[in-house]
N, C-alpha and C positions, 0 to 999 in steps of 0.2 A: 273518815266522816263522809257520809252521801250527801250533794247536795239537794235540792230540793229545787232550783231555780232551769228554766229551758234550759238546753242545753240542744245544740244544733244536730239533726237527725242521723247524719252522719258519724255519730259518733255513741247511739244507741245500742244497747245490748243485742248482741246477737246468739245467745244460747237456751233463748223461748224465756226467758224473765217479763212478766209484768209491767209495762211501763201505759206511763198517757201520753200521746201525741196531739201537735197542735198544724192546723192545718189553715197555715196563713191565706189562702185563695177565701177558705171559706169562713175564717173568724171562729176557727171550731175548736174545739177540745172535744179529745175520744179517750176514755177510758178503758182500763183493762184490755190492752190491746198488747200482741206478741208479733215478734217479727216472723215473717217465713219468706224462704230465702229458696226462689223456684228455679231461677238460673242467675248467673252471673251479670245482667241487665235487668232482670224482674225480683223484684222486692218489691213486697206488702205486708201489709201489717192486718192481724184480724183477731176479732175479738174472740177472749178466752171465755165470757160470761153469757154474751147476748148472742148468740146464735149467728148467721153469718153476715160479717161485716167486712169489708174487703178497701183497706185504704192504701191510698198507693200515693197519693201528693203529700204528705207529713213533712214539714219543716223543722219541725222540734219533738222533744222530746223533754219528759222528766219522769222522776221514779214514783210508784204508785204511791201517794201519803199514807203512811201508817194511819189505822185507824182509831179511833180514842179507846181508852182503855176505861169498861164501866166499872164503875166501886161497890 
């Protein structure tokens, strides 16, 4: 079962999965956001959809919400 609730950044996917990040300094939620992983002290995260977005202070994490399913 995946949960759905933050879950502390550390502990985020590291193999380019889709997740949201929550960026406590700035009260933010970032969507569709993957990790990249440039050396072994630099970690960001940037966006898969919106062109270039470069987050490096992420606190949390959680998994992208499935989307509804139309009838």
């Amino acid at each position: 079962m995946t949960t759905t609730q933050w879950q502390p950044i550390e502990t985020a996917p590291m193999d380019g999965t889709a997740i949201d990040v929550w960026r406590s300094d700035w009260r933010e939620r970032v969507t569709n956001v993957r990790r990249v992983k440039l050396s072994t002290d630099n970690v960001l995260y940037e966006s898969i959809e919106s062109g270039p977005t470069c987050i490096r202070d992420a606190t949390y994490w959680m998994p992208v919400p499935t989307p509804p399913k139309d009838k």
